[in-house]
C-alpha positions in Angstrom: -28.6 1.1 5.8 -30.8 3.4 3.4 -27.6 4.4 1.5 -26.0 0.4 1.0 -30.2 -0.4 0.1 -29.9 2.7 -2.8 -26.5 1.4 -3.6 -27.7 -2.1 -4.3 -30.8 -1.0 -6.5 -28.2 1.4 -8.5 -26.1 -1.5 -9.2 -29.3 -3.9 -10.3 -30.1 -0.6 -12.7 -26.7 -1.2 -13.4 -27.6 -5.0 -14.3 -25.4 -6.4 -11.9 -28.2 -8.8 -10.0 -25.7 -10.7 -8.3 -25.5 -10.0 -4.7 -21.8 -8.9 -3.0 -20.5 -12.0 -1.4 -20.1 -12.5 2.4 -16.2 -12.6 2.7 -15.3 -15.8 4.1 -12.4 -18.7 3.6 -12.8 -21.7 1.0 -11.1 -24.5 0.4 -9.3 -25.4 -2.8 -6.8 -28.5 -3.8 -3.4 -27.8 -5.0 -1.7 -30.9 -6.4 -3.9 -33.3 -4.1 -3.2 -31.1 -1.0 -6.3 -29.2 0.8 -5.4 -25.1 1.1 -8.0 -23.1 3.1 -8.0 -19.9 1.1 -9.9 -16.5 1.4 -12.3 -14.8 -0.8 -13.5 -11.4 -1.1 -17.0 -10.0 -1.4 -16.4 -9.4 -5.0 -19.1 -11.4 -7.0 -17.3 -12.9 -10.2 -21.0 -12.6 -11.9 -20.9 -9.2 -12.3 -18.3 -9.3 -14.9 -20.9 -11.0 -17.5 -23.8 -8.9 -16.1 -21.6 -5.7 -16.9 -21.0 -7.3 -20.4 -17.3 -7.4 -19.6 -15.9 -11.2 -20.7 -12.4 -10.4 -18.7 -9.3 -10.8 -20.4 -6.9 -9.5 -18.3 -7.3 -9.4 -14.2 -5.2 -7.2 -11.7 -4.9 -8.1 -8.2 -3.5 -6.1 -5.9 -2.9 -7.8 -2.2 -3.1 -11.9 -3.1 -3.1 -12.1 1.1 -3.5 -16.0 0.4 -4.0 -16.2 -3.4 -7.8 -17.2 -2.7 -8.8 -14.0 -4.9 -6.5 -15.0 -7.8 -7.3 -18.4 -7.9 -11.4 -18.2 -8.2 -11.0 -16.0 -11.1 -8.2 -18.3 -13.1 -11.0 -20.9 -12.2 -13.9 -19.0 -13.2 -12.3 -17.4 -16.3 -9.1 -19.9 -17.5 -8.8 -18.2 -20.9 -7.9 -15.1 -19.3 -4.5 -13.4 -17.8 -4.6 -13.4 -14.4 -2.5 -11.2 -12.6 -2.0 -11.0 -8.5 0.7 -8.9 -6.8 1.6 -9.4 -2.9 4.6 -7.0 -0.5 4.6 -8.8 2.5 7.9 -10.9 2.1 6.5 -13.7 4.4 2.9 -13.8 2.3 3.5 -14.0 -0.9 5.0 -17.3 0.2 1.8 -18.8 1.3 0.4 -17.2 -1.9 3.1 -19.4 -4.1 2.2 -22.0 -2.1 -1.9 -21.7 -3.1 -1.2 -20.8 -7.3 1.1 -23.3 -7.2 -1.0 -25.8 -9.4 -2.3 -22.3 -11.6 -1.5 -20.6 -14.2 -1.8 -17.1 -12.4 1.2 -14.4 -12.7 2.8 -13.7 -9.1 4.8 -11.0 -8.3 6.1 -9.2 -5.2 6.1 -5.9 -4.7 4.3 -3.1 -3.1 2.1 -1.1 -5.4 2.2 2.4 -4.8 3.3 5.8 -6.3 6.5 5.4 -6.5 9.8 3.2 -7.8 12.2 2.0 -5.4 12.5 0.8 -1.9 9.9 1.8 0.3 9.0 1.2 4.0 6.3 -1.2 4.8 4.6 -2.1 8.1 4.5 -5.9 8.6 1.2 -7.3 11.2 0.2 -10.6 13.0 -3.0 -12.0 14.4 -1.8 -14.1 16.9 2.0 -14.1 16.1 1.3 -14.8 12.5 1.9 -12.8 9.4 -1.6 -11.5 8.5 -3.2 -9.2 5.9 -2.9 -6.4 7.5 0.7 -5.1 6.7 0.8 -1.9 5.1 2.9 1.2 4.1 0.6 3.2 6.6 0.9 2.7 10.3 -2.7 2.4 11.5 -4.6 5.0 13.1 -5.6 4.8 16.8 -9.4 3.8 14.9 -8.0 1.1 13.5 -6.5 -0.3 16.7 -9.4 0.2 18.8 -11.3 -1.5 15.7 -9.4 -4.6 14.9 -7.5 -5.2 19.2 -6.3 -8.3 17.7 -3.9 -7.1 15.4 -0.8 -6.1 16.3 1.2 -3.8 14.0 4.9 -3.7 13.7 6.0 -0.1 15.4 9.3 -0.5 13.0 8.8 -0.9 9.4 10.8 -3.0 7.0 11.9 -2.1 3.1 10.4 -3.7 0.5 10.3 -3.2 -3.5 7.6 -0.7 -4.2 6.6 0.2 -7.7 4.5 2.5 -9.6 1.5 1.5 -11.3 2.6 2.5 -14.8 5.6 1.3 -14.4 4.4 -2.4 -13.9 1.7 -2.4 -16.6 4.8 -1.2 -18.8 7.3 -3.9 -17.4 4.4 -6.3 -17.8 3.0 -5.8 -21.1 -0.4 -5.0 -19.7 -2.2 -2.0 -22.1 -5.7 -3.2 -21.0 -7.5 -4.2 -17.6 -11.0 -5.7 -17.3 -10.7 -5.9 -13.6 -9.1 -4.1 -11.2 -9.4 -5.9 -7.8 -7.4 -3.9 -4.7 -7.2 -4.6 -1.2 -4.3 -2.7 -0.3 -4.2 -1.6 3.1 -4.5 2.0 2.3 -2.4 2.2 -0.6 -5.7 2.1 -2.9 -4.9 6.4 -3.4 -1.2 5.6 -4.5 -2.2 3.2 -7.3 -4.6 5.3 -8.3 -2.2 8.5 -9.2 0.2 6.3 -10.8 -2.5 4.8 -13.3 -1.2 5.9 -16.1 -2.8 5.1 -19.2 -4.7 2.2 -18.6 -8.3 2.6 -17.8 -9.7 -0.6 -16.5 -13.1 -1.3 -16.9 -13.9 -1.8 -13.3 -12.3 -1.1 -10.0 -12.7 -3.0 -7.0 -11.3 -1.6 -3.6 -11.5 -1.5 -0.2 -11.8 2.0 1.7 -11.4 2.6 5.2 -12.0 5.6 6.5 -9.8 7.1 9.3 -7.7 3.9 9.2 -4.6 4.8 8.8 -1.9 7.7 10.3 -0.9 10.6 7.5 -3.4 9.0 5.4 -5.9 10.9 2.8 -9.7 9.9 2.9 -12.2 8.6 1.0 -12.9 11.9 -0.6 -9.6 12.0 -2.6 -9.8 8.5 -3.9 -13.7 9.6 -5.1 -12.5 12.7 -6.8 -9.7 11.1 -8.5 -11.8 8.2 -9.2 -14.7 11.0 -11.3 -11.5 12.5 -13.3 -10.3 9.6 -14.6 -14.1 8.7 -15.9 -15.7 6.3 -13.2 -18.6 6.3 -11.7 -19.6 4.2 -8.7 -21.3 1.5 -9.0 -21.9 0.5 -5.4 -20.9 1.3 -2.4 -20.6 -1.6 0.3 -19.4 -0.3 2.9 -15.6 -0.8 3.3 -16.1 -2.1 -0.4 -16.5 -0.1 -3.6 -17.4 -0.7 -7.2 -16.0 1.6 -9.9 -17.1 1.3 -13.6 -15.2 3.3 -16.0 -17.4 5.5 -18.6 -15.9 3.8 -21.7 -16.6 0.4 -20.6 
């Protein structure tokens, strides 16, 4: 409790005032049909507190596209960007942007090109957010009983982070917004060149099988130039030192 009240009045110093949102589903119309969509706890108002006015947006795991479509909505003059694996998601996600002008693709970002093996899982026998390229750790099961992780994986398309910001024509990010189940590390080593202004990622400790901790991802995070911002819990706030 102490550390997430030191982390708050860091990122107030910071001038993000703000508070992290509660993460939590919303609704949204797409061509006169109701979608109930899902946000995370990533508060769009601390992109003009930070004295960033985003032009281009990354986001890794659309899960339902709720992510992706607040911040075309909040920001329309920029390029927003959202990236799902799960071959049975990113239909829903299609389904959500449909009406939007936000860039879909699907693919699993990671550290490498090619075909790579990913771990679909339900919550009550329906594709959920949870599929990864990690099988999760005995934690995570004991955590989160009602998922239920496929014991064989399937291949998908994975790609390296260069690699798409070069296929994509992306040589600048404002925000980077990941919720990758794990794969936060991998992204993070294939960088490249870019350096965007802030990063946005889930963390979970001891979540996943074969999997490297927090304490990688930090030290990483300090050589390419960022500093964090805040720490909420499974969340994390990155600013980069040029920003």
């Amino acid at each position: 409790m102490l550390n997430r009240l030191i982390s708050r009045l860091k990122m107030r110093l910071n001038g993000l005032k703000s508070p992290a949102l509660r993460e939590r589903m919303y609704r949204i119309d797409v061509n006169g049909t109701p979608h109930e969509v899902q946000h995370s706890r990533f508060n769009l108002n601390w992109l003009p507190e930070a004295g960033i006015d985003p032009k281009v947006i990354v986001d890794l795991g659309s899960f339902d596209g709720g992510d992706a479509w607040r911040m075309k909505q909040t920001f329309p003059n920029a390029r927003v960007i959202t990236v799902e694996a799960d071959p049975d998601r990113i239909n829903i996600v299609r389904a959500a942007l449909a009406a939007s002008d936000v860039e879909i693709y699907n693919f699993a970002a990671c550290d490498q090109d090619g075909p790579v093996e990913w771990y679909t899982a339900t919550v009550n026998g329906e594709t959920n957010a949870q599929g990864s390229l990690y099988q999760h750790s005995d934690a995570y099961q004991k955590r989160f009983t009602f998922v239920k992780q496929a014991e064989d994986p399937i291949e998908v398309d994975g790609k390296r982070f260069d690699t798409f910001c070069a296929e994509a024509g992306i040589d600048g990010i404002d925000l980077l917004h990941m919720d990758i189940e794990g794969a936060e590390l991998s992204v993070l080593r294939s960088i490249g060149k870019v350096r965007p202004k802030l990063i946005y990622l889930e963390w979970r400790e001891d979540a996943f099988r074969g999997h490297e901790g927090t304490a990688s991802a930090e030290t990483l995070l300090h050589d390419l130039g960022y500093s964090l911002l805040g720490n909420l819990g499974d969340d994390r706030l990155y600013r980069h030192q040029d920003a």
